[in-house]
N, C-alpha and C positions, 0 to 999 in steps of 0.2 A: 530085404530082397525085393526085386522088381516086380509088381503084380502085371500079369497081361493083360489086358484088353476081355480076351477070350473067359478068361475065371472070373471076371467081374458080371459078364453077360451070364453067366450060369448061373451064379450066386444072384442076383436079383431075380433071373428065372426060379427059381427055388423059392425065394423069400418073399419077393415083389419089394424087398426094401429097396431105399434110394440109391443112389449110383455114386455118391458119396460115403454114405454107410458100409454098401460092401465092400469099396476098395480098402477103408479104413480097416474093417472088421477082417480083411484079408492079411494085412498087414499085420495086424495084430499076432494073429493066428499064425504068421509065417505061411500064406496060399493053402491052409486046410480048410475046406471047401465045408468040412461037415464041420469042424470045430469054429469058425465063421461063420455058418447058419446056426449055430449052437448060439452063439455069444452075440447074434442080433437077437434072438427070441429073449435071450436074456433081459438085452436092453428094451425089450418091447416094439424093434422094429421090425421084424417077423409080421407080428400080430398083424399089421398093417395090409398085406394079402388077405386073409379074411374079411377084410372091410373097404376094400379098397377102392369097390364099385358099391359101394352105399351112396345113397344121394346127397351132396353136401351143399343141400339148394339155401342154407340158410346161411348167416355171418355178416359182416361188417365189413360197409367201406373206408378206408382210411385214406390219412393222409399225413404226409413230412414236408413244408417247405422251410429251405433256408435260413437265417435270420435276416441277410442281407437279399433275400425274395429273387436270388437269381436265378435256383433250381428250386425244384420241387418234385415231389410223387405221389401220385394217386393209386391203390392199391384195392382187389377184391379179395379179404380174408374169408375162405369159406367155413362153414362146422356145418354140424347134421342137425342141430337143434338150436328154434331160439333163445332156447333157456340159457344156453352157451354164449349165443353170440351179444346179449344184455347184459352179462358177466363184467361187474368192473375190470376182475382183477384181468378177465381172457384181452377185455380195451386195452389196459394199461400193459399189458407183451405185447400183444400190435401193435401200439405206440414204439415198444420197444424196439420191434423188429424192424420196423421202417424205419426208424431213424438209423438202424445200422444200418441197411439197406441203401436209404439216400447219402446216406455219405461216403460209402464203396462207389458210386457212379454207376453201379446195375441200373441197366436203363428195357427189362422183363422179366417176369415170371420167374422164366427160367436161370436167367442169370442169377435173380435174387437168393436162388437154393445153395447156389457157392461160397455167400457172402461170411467173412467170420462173424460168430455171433455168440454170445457166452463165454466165460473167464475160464474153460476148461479146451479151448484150442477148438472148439466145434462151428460148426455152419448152420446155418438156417434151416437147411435141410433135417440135418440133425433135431434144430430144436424142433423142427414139426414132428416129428417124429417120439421126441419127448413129451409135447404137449399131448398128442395121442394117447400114448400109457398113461399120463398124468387124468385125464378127460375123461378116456375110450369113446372119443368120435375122431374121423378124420378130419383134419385140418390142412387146406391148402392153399396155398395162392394163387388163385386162378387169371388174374388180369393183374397190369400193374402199367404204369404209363409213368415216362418221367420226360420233365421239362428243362431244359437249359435256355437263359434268356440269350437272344440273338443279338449284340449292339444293348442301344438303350433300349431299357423297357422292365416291368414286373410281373414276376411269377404271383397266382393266387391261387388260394381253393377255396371249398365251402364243403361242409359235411349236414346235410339234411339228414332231419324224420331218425336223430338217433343211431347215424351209420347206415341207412338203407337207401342213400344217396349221396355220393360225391362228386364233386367238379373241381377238373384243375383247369388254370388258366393264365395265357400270355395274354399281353398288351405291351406293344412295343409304341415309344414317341419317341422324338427326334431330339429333343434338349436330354439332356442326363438330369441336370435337376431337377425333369418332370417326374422323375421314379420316386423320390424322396418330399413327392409333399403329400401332403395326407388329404389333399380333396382327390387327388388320383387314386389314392392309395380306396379311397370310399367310393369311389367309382368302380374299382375292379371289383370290391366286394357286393356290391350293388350286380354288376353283371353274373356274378360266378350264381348269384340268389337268384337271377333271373332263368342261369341257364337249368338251374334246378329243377325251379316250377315247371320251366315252358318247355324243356326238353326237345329244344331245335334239333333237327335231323341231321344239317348240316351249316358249314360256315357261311359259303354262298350257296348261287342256285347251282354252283360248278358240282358242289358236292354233294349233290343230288341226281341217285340214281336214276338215269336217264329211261330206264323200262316204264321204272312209277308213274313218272313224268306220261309218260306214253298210256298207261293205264288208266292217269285221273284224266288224261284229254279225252281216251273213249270210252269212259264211264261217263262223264259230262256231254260229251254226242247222243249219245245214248239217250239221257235223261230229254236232254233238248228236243230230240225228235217222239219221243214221246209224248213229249208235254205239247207237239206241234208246233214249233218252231220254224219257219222257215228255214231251206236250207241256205237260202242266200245270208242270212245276218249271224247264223251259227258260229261261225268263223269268230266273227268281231264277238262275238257272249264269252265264247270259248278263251278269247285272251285276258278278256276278264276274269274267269273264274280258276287260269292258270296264274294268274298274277296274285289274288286271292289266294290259292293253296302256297305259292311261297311264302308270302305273308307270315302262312300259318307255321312252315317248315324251315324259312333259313332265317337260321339267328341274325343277322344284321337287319333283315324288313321282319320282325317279330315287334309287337310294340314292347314298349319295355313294361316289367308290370307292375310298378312304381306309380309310371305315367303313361296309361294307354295312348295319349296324342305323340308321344314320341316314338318314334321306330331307336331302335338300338344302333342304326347308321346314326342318327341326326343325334341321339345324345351324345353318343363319340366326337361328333361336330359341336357342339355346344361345349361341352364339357373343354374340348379341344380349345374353343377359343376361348374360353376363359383364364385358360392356364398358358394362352400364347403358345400350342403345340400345335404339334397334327396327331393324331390318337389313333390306334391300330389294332384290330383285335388279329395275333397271327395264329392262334390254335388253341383249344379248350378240348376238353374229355370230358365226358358225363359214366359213370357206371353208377349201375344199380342193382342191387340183389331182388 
């Protein structure tokens, strides 16, 4: 029979299960509303309203690219504790889940909960919901990014510090065979470690909220005039010390942390001519738990 729209919103109001679950569980039941909240509590997706606003500030970032590094996803798995989120076996399901995930093309969160997952016709949804009763912490996917490379270029990541930092990453060149040689290939992974440590704000200074921007110039006024500054040479200090905070904030004038004397523009250039290219960083995600 056809479940409406309307019984699915009750039965999750009732249960707080997922929106998958109920309509399953509706189905199941033939639209009995009470024998459907009956047979999620059975499954342990009930439970999940109980706990559903606990804090799940703890868990693992992951990640799935490719083999041929043209896609890729970067993912925050949350749990309530880190005893959970150090768990080989909890790594090796989010291994699991992501890799069904990236190969569906779910490109958030949200989308990821739809994805099939398990050899019994279920979803992701589902399995969180599994994994809950199996656990008893909540278990969710709170961020998830995925990459598709544009033209030529390669997808990368990096998982730091054990899961409590990940980076995904493009670099797009102009040859195709620049994708498949392996000093490029050690160059992206060089960057993705770089974006790890230095945790650049943004790509350029474009991506750089314009208020901050506004903020470090008059907190730096500020500083100047106290410190007595003239107000005539203020001006000329001040683009200094705004040139400085990019520096510090957009990943291309970041030095690299490899080699402090190269900025991450000039090694893209260097690197670029070595392999006869032009070298491109066109977008990176950093999360972190």
């Amino acid at each position: 029979m056809a479940i409406s729209a309307k019984a699915v919103s009750e039965l999750r109001k009732q249960t707080s299960a997922g929106m998958m679950a109920c309509k399953k569980a509706l189905t199941e039941t033939n639209g009995d509303l009470e024998a459907a909240a009956k047979l999620l509590r059975e499954k342990g997706e009930a439970k999940r309203s109980d706990r559903a606003d606990r804090e799940t500030s703890e868990g693992i970032v992951a990640t799935h690219v490719a083999a041929d590094a043209n896609s890729g996803i970067l993912a925050v798995v949350n749990c309530e504790t880190d005893f959970v989120a150090k768990n080989d076996a909890f790594q090796a399901w989010v291994g699991e889940v992501l890799e069904a995930v990236a190969n569906s093309g779910a490109a958030s969160a949200e989308e990821a909960l739809a994805v099939s997952f398990g050899s019994e016709g279920g979803t992701v949804e589902n399995a969180l919901g599994a994994k809950f009763a199996e656990l008893g912490e909540v278990i969710k996917i709170s961020r998830l990014a995925r990459f598709e490379v544009s033209g030529n270029g390669s997808i990368a990541s990096y998982i730091h510090m054990g899961g409590k930092v990940g980076v995904l990453l493009e670099v797009g060149c102009e040859n195709a065979d620049t994708a498949s040689n392996d000093e490029f290939s050690t160059l992206l992974k060089d960057i993705t470690l770089h974006i790890a440590a230095a945790s650049p704000a943004g790509l350029t200074r474009d991506d750089i909220d314009g208020t901050v921007v506004e903020e470090e110039n008059e907190i730096n006024r500020k500083q100047l005039l106290a410190d007595g500054k003239p107000e005539a040479i203020i001006d000329k200090i001040l683009i200094g010390k705004i040139n400085k905070f990019y520096s510090e904030q957009v990943l291309t004038e970041q030095a690299f942390v490899k080699d402090p004397d190269l900025s991450i523009a000039k090694l893209l250039e260097a690197k670029g001519k070595d392999l006869g290219d032009t070298l491109t960083i066109r977008r990176y995600e950093r999360f972190g738990i």
